[in-house]
DSSP file (Angstrom, degrees, kcal/mol; ACC not computed):
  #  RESIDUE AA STRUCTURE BP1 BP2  ACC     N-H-->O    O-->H-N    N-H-->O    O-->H-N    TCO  KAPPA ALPHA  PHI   PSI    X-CA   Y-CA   Z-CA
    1    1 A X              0   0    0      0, 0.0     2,-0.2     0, 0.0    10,-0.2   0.000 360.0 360.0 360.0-178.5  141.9  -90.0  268.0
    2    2 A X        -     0   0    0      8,-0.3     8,-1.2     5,-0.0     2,-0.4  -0.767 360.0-148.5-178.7 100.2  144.0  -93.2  268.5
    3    3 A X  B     -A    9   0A   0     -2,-0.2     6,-0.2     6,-0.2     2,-0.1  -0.841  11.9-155.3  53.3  95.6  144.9  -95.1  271.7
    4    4 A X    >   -     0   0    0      4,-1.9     3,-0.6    -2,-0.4    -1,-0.1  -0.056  42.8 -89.1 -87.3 179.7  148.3  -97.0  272.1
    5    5 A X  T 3  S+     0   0    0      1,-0.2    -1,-0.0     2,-0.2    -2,-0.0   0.671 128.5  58.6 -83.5  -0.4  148.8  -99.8  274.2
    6    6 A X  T 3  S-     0   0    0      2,-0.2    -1,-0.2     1,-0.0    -3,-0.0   0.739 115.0-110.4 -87.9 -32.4  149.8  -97.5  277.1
    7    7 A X    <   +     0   0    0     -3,-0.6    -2,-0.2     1,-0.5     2,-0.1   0.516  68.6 148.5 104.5  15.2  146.0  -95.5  276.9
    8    8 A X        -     0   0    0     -4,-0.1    -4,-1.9     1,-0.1    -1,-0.5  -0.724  50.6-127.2 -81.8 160.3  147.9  -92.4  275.6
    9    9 A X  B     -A    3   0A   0     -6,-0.2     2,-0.5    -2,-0.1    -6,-0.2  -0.768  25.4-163.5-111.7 124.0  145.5  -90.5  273.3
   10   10 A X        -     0   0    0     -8,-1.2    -8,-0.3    -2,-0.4    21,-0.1  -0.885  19.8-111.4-124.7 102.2  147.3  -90.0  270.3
   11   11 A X        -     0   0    0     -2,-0.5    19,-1.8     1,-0.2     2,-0.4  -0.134  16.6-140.2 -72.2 123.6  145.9  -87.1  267.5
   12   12 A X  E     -B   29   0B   0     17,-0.2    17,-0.3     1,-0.1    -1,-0.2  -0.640  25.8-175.2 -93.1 107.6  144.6  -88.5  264.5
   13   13 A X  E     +     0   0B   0     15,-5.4     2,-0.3    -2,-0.4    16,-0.2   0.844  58.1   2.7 -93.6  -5.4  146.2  -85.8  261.9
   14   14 A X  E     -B   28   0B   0     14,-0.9    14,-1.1     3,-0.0     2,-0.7  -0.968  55.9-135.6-156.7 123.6  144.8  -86.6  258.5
   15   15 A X  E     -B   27   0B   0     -2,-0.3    12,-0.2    12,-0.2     3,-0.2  -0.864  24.4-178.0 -85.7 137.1  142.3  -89.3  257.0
   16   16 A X  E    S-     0   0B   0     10,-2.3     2,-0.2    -2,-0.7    11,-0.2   0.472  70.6  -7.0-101.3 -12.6  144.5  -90.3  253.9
   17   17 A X  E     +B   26   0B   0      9,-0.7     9,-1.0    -3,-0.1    -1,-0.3  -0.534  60.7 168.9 170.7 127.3  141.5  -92.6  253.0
   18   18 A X  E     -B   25   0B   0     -2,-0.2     2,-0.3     7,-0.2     7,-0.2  -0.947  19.1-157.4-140.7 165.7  138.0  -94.0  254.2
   19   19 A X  E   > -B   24   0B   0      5,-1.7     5,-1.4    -2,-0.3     4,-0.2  -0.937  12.9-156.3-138.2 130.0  135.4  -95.9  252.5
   20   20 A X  T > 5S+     0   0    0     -2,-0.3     3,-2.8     1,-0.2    -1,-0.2   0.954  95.2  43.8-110.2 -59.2  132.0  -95.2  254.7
   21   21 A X  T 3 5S+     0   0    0      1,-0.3    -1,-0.2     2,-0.1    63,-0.1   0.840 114.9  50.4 -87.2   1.6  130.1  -98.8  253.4
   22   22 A X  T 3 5S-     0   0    0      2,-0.2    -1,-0.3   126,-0.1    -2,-0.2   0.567 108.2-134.9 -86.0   4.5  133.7 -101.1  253.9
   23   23 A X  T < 5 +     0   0    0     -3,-2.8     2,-0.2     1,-0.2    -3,-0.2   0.825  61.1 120.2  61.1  36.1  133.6  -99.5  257.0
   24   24 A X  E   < +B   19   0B   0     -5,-1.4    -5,-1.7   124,-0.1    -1,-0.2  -0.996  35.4 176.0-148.9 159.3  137.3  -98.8  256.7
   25   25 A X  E     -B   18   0B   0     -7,-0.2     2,-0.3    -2,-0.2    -7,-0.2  -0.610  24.9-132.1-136.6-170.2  139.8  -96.0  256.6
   26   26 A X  E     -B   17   0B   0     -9,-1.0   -10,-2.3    -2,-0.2    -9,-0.7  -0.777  32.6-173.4-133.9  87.3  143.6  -95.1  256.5
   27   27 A X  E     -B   15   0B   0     -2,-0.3     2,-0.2   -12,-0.2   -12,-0.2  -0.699  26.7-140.3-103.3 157.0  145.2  -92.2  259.2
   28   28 A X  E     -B   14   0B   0    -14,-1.1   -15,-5.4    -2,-0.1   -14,-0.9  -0.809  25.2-148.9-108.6 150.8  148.1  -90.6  259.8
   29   29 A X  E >   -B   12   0B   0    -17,-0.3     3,-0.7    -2,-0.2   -17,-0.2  -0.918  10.1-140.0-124.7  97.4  149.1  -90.2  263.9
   30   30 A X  T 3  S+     0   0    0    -19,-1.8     3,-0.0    -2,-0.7   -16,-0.0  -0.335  77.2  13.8 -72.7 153.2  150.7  -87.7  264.9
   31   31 A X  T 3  S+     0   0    0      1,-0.1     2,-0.9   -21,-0.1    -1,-0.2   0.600  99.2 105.9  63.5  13.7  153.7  -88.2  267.8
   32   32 A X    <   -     0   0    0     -3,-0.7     2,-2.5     1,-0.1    -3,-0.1  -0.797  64.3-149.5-141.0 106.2  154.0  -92.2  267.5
   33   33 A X        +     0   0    0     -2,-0.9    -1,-0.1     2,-0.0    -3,-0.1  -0.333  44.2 167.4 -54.9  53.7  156.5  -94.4  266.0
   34   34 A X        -     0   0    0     -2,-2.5     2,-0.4    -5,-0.2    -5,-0.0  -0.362  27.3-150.6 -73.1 152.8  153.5  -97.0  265.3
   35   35 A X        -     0   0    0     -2,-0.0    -2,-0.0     0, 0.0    -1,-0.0  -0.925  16.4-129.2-123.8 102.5  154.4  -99.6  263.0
   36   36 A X        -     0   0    0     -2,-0.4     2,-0.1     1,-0.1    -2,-0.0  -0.144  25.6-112.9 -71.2 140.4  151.3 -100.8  261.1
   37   37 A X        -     0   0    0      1,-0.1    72,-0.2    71,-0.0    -1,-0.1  -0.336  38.6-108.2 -56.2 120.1  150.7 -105.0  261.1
   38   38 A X        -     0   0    0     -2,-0.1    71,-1.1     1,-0.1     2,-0.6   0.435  39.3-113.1  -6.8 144.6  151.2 -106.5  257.5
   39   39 A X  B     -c  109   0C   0     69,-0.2     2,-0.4    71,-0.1    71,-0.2  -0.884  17.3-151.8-126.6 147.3  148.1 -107.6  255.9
   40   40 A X        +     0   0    0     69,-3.6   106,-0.4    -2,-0.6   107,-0.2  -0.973  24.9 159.9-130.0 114.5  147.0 -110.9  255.1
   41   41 A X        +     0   0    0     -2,-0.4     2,-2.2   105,-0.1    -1,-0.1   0.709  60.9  85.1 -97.6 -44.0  144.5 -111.3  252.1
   42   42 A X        +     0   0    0     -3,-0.1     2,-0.3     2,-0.0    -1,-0.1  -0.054  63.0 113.0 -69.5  37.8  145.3 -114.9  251.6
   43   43 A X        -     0   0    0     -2,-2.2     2,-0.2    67,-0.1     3,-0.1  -0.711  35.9-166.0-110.5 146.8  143.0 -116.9  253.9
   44   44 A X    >   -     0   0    0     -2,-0.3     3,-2.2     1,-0.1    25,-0.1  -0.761  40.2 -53.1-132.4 171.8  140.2 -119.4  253.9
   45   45 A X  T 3  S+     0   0    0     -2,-0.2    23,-0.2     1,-0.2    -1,-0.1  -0.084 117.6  16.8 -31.4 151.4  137.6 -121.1  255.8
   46   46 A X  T 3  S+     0   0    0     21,-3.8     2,-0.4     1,-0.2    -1,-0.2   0.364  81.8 138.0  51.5  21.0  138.9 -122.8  258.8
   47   47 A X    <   -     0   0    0     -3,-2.2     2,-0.4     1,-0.1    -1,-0.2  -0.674  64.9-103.3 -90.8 147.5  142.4 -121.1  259.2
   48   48 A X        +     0   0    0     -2,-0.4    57,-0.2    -3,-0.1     2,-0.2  -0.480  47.4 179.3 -75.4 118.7  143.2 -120.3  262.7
   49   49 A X  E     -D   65   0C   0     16,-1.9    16,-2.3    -2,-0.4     2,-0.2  -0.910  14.4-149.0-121.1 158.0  142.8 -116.2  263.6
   50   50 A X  E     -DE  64 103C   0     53,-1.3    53,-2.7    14,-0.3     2,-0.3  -0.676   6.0-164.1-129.7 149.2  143.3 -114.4  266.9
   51   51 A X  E     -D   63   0C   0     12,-2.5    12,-2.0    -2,-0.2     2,-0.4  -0.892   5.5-174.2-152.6 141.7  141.4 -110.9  268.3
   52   52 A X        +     0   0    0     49,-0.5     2,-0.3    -2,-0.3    10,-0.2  -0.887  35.7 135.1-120.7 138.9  143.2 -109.2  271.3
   53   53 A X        -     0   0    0     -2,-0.4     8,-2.7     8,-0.3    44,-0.1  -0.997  56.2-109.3-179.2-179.1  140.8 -106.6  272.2
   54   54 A X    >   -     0   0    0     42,-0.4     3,-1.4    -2,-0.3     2,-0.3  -0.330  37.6-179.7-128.0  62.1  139.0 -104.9  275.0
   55   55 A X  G >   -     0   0    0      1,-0.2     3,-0.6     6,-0.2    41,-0.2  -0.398  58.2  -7.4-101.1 155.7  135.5 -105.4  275.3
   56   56 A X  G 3  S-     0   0    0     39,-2.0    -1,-0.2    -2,-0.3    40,-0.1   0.835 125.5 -61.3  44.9  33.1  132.9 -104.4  277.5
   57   57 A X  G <  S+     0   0    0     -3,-1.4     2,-1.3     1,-0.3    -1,-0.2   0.391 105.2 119.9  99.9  -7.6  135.5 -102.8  279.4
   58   58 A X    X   -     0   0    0     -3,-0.6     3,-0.5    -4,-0.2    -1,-0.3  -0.822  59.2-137.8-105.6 132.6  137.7 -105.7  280.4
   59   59 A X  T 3   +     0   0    0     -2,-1.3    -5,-0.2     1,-0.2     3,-0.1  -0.241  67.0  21.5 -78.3 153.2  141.1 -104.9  278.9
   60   60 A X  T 3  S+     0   0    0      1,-0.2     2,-0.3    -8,-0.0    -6,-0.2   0.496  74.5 169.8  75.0  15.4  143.7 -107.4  277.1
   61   61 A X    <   -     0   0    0     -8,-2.7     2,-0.4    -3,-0.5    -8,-0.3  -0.475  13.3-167.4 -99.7 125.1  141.4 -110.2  276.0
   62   62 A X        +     0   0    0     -2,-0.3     2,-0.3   -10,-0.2   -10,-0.2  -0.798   9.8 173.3-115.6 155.5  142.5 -112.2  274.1
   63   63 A X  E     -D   51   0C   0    -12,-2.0   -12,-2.5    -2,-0.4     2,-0.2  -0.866  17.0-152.7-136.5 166.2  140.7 -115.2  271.9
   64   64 A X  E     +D   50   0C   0     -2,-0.3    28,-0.4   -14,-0.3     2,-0.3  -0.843  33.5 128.7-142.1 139.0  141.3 -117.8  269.3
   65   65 A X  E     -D   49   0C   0    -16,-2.3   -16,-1.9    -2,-0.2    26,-0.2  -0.987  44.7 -70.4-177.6-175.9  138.7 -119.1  266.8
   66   66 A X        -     0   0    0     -2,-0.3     2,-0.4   -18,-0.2   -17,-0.2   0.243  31.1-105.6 -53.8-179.3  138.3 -119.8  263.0
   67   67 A X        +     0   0    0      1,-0.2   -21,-3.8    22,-0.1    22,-0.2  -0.832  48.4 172.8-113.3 122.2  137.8 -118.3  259.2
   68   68 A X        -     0   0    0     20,-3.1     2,-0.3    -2,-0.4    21,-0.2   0.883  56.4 -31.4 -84.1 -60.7  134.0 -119.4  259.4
   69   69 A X        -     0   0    0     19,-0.3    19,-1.8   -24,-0.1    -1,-0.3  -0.980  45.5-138.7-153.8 144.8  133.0 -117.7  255.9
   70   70 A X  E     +G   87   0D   0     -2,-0.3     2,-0.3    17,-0.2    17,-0.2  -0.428  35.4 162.5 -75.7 170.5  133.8 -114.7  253.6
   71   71 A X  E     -G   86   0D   0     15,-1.1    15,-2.1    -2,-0.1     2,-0.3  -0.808  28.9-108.8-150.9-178.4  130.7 -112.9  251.9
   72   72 A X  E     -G   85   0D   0     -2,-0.3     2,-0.5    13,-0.2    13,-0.2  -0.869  25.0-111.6-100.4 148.9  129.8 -109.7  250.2
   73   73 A X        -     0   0    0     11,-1.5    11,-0.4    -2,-0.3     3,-0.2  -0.782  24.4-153.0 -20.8  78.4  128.0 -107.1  251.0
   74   74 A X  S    S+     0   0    0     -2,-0.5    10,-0.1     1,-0.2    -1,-0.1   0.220  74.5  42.4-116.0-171.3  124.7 -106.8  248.9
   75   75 A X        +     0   0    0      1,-0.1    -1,-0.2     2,-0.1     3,-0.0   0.714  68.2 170.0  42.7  29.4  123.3 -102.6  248.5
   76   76 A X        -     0   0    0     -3,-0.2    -1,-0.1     1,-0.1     7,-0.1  -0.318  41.8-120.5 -51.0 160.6  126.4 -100.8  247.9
   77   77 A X  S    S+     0   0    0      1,-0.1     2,-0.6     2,-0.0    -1,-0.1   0.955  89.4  49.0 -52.4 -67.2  125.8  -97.3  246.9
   78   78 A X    >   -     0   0    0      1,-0.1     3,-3.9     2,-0.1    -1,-0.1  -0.440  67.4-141.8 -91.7 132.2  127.5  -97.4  243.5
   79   79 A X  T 3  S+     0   0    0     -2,-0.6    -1,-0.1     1,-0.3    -3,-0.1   0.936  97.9  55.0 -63.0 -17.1  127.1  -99.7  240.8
   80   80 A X  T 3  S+     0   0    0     -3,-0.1    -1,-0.3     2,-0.1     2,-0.1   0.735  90.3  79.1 -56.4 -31.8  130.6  -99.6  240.0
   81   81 A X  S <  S-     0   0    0     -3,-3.9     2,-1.1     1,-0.1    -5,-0.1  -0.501  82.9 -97.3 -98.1 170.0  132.3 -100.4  243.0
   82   82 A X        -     0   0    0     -2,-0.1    -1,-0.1     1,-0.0    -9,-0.1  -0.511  33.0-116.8 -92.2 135.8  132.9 -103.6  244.6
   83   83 A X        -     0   0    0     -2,-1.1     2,-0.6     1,-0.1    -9,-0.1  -0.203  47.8-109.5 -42.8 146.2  130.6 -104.8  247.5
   84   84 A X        -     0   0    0    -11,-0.4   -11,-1.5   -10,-0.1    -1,-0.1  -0.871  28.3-107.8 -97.6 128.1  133.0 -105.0  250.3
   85   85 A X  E     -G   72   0D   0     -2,-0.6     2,-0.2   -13,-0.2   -13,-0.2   0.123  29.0-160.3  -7.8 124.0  134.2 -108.3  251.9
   86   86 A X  E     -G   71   0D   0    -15,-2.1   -15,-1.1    58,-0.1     2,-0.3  -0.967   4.1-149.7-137.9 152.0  133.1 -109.4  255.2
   87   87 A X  E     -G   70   0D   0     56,-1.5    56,-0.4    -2,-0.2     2,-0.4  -0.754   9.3-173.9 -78.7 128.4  134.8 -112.0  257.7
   88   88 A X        +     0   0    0    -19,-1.8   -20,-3.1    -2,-0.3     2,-0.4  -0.994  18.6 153.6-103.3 160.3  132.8 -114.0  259.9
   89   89 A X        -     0   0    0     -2,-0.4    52,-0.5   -22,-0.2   -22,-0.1  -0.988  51.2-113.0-160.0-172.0  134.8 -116.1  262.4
   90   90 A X        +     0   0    0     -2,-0.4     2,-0.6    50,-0.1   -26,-0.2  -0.017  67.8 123.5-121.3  40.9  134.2 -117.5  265.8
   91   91 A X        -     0   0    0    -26,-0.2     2,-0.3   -25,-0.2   -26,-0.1  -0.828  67.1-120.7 -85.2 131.9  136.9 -115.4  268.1
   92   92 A X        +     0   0    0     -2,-0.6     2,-0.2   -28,-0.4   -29,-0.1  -0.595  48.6 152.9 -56.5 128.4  134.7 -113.8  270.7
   93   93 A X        +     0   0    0     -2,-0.3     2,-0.2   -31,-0.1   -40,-0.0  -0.840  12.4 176.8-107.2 168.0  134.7 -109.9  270.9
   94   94 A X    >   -     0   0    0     -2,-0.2     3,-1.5    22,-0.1   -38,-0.1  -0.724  56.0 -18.2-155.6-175.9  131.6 -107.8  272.3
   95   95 A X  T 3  S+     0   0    0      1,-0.3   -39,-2.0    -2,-0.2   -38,-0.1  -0.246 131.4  34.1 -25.2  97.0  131.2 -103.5  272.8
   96   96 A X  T 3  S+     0   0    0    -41,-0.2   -42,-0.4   -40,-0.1    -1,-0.3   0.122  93.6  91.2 121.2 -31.1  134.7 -102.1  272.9
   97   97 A X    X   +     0   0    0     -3,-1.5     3,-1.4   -44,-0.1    16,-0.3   0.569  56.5 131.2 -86.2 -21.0  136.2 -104.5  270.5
   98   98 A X  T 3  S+     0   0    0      1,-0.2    16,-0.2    -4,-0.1    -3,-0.0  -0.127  71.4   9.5 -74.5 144.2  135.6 -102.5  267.6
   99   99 A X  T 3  S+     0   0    0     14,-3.7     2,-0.6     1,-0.3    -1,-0.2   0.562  88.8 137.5 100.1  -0.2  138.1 -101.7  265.3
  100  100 A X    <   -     0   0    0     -3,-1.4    13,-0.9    13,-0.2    -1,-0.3  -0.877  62.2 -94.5-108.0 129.5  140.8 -104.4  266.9
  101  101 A X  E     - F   0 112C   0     -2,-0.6   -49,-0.5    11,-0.2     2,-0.4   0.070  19.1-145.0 -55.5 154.6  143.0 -106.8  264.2
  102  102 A X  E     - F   0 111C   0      9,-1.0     8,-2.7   -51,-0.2     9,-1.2  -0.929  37.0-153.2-117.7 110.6  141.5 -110.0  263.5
  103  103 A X  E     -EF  50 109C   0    -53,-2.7   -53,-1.3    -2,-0.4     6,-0.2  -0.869  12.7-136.8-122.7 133.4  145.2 -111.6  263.2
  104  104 A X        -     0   0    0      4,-5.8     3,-0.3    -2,-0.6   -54,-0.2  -0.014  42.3 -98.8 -54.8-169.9  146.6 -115.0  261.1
  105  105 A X  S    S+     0   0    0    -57,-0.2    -1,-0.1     1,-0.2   -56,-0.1   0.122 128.7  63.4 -84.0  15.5  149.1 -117.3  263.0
  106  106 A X  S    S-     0   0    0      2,-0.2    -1,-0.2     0, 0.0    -2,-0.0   0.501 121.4-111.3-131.2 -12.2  152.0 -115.6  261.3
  107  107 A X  S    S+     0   0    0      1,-0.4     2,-0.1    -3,-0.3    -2,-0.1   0.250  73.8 127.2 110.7 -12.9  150.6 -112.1  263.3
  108  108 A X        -     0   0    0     -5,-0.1    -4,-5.8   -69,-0.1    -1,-0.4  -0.467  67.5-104.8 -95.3-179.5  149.4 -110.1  260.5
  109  109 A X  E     +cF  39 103C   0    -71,-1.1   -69,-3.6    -6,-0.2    -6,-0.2  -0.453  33.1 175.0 -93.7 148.8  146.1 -108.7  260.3
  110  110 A X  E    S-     0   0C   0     -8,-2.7    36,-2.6     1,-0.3     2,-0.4   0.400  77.1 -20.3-120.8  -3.1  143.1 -110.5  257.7
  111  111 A X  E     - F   0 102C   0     -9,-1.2    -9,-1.0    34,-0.2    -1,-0.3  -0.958  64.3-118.7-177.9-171.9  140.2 -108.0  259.0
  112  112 A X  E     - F   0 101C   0     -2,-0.4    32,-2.0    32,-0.2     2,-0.6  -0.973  39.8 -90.0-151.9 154.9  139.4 -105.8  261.6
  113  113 A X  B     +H  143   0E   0    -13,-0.9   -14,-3.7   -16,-0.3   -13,-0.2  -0.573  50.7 150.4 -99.2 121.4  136.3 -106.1  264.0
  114  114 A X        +     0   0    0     28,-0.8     2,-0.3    -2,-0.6    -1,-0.2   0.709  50.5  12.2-112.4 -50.8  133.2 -104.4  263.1
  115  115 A X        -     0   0    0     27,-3.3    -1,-0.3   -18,-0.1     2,-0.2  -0.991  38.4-152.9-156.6 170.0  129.9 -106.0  264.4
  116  116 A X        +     0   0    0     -2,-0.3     2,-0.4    25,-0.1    25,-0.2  -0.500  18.6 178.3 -98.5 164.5  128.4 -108.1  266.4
  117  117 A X  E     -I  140   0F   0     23,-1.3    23,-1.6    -2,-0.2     2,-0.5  -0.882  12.7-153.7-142.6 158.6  125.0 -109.8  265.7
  118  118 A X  E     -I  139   0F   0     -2,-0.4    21,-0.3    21,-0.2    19,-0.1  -0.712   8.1-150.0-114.5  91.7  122.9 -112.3  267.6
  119  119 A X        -     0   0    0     19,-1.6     2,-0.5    -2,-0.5    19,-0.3  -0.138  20.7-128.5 -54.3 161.1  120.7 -114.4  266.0
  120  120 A X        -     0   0    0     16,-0.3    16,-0.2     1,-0.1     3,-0.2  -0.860  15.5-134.9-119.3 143.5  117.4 -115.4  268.6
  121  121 A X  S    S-     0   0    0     14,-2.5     2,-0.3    -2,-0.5    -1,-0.1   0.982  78.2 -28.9 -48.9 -73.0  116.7 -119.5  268.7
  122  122 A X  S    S-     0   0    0     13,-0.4    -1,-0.3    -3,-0.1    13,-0.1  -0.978  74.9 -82.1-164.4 119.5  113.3 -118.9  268.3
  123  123 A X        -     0   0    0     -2,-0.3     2,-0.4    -3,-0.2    12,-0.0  -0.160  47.0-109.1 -59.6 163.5  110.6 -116.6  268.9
  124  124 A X        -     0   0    0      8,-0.1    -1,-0.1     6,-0.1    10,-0.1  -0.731  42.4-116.4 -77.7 109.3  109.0 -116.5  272.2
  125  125 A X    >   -     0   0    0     -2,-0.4     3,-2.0     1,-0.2    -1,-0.1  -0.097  18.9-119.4 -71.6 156.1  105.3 -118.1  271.7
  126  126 A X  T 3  S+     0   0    0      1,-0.3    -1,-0.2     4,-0.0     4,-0.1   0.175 111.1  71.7 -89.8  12.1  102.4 -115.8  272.4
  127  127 A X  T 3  S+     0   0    0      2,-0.1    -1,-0.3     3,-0.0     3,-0.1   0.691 100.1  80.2 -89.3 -35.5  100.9 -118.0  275.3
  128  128 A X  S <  S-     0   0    0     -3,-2.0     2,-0.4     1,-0.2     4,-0.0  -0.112  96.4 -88.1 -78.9 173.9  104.3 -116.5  277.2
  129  129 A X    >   -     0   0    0      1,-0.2     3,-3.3     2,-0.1    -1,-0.2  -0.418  22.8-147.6 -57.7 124.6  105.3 -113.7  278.7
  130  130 A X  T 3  S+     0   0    0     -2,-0.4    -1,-0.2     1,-0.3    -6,-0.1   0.358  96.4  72.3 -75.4  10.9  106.7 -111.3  276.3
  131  131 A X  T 3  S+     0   0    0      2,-0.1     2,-0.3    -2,-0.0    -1,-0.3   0.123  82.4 107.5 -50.6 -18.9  109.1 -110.2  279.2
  132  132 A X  S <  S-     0   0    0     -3,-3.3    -8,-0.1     1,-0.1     2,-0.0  -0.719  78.4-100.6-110.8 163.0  111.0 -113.6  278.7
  133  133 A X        -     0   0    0     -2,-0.3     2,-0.8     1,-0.1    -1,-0.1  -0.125  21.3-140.4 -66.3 124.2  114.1 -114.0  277.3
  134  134 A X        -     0   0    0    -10,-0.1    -1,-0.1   -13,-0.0   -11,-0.1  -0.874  32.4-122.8-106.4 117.2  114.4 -115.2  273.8
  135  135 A X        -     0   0    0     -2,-0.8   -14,-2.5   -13,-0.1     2,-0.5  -0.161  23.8-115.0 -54.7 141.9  117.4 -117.7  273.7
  136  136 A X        -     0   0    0    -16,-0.2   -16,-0.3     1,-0.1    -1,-0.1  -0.845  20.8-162.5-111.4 118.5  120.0 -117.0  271.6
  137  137 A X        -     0   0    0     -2,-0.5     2,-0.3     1,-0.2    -1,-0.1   0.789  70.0 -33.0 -54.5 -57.8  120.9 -119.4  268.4
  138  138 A X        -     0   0    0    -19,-0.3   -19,-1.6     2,-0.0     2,-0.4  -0.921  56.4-128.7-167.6 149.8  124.7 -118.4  267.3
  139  139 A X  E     -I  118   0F   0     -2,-0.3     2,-0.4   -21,-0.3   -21,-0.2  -0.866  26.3-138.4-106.7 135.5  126.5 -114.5  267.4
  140  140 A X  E     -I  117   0F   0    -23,-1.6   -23,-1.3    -2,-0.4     2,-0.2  -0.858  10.8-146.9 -91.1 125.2  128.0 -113.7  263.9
  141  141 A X        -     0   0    0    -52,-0.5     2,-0.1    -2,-0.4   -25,-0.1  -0.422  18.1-161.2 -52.5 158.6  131.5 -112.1  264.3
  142  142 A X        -     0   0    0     -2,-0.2   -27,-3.3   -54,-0.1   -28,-0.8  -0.390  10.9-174.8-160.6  91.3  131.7 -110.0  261.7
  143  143 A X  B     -H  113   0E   0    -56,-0.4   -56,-1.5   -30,-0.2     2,-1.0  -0.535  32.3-119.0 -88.7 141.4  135.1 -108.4  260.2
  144  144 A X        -     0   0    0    -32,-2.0   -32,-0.2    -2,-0.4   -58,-0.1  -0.599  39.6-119.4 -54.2  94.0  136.2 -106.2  257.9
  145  145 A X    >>  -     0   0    0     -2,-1.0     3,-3.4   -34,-0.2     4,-0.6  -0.224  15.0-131.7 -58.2 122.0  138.5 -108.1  255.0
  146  146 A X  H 3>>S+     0   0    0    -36,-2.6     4,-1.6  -106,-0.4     5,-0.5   0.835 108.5  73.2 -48.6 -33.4  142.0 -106.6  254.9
  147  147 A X  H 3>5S+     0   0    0    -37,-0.3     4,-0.8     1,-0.3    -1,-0.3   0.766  88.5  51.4 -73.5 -26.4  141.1 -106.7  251.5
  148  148 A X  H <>5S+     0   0    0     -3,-3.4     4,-1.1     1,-0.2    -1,-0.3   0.998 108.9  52.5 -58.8 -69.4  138.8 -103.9  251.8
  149  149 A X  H  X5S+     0   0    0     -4,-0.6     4,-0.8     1,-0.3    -2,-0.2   0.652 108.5  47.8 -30.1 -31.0  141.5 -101.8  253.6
  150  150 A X  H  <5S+     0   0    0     -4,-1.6    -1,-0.3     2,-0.2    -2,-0.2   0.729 102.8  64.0 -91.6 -10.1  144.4 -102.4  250.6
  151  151 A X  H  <<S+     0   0    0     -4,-0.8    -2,-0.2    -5,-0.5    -1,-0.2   0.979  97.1  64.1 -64.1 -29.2  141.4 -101.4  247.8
  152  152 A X  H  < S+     0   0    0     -4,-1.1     2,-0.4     1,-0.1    -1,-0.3   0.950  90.5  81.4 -65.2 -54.5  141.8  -97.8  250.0
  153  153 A X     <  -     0   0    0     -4,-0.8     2,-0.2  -136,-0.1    -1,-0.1  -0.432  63.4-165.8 -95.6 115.9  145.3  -97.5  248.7
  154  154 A X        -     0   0    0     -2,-0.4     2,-0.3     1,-0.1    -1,-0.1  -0.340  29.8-109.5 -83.4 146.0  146.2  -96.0  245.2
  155  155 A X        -     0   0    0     -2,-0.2    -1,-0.1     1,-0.1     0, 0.0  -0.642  37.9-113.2 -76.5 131.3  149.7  -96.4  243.6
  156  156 A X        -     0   0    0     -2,-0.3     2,-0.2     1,-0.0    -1,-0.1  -0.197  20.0-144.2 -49.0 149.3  151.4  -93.1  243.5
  157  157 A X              0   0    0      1,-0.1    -1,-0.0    -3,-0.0    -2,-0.0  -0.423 360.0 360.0-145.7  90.6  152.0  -91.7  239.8
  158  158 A X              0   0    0     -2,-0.2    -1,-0.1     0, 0.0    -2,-0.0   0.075 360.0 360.0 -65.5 360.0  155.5  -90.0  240.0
């Protein structure tokens, strides 16, 4: 299913294409004049991106942040394919977010939001309690590169 900006639930009729480790797909939506965002391959470190998104429940939020770094994936399944392209950058999203454009300044989309991770500072030394709180170093953003998303799409051969 599919969710418009209104909260209607909107029937996902066909996957036309997914790739399970880029952790991206292609649908068709039945009932909805959607107009899907452009995609933006062409971006580097330190270009200005945007995440409108809903996480942990609080609707609309939007943030502003970087391109921190690209990398690949290492353990794909096949030796053949290519590791898929990950984003990090430093717009906040959290549980809820997933799936929500990572957008350039020009409004199209360079990724999509997949995970979160939190690195810990430091472990907690074994004179403390092991009930306290291990301070947290930096959160990786971590999108899905539009780039992954156009590799899903084949040229027709008419």
């Amino acid at each position: 299913m599919a969710v418009d900006e209104t909260s209607a639930v909107l029937p996902v009729t066909e996957v036309l294409a997914a790739n399970r480790e880029s952790d991206a797909c292609i649908i068709r939506i039945a009932g909805a004049a959607l107009t899907p965002l452009p995609l933006n391959t062409n971006v580097f470190p330190g270009d200005t991106v945007y995440c409108y998104s809903d996480p942990v429940g609080h609707r609309d939020y939007f943030s502003a942040g970087i391109v921190n770094r690209f990398y690949q994936l290492s353990g794909t399944q096949s030796a053949s394919a290519v590791a898929p392209t990950r984003i990090n950058v430093s717009t906040d999203w959290a549980p809820g977010s997933s799936g929500s454009a990572v957008l350039d300044d020009c409004g199209n989309a360079i990724g999509h939001v997949t995970k979160i991770s939190a690195v810990p500072n430091q472990p907690v030394p074994k004179a403390q309690d092991s009930h306290a709180e291990t301070p947290t170093a930096i959160v990786f953003h971590e999108a899905v590169s539009a780039r992954d998303v156009l590799r899903l799409i084949t040229p027709r051969k008419d």
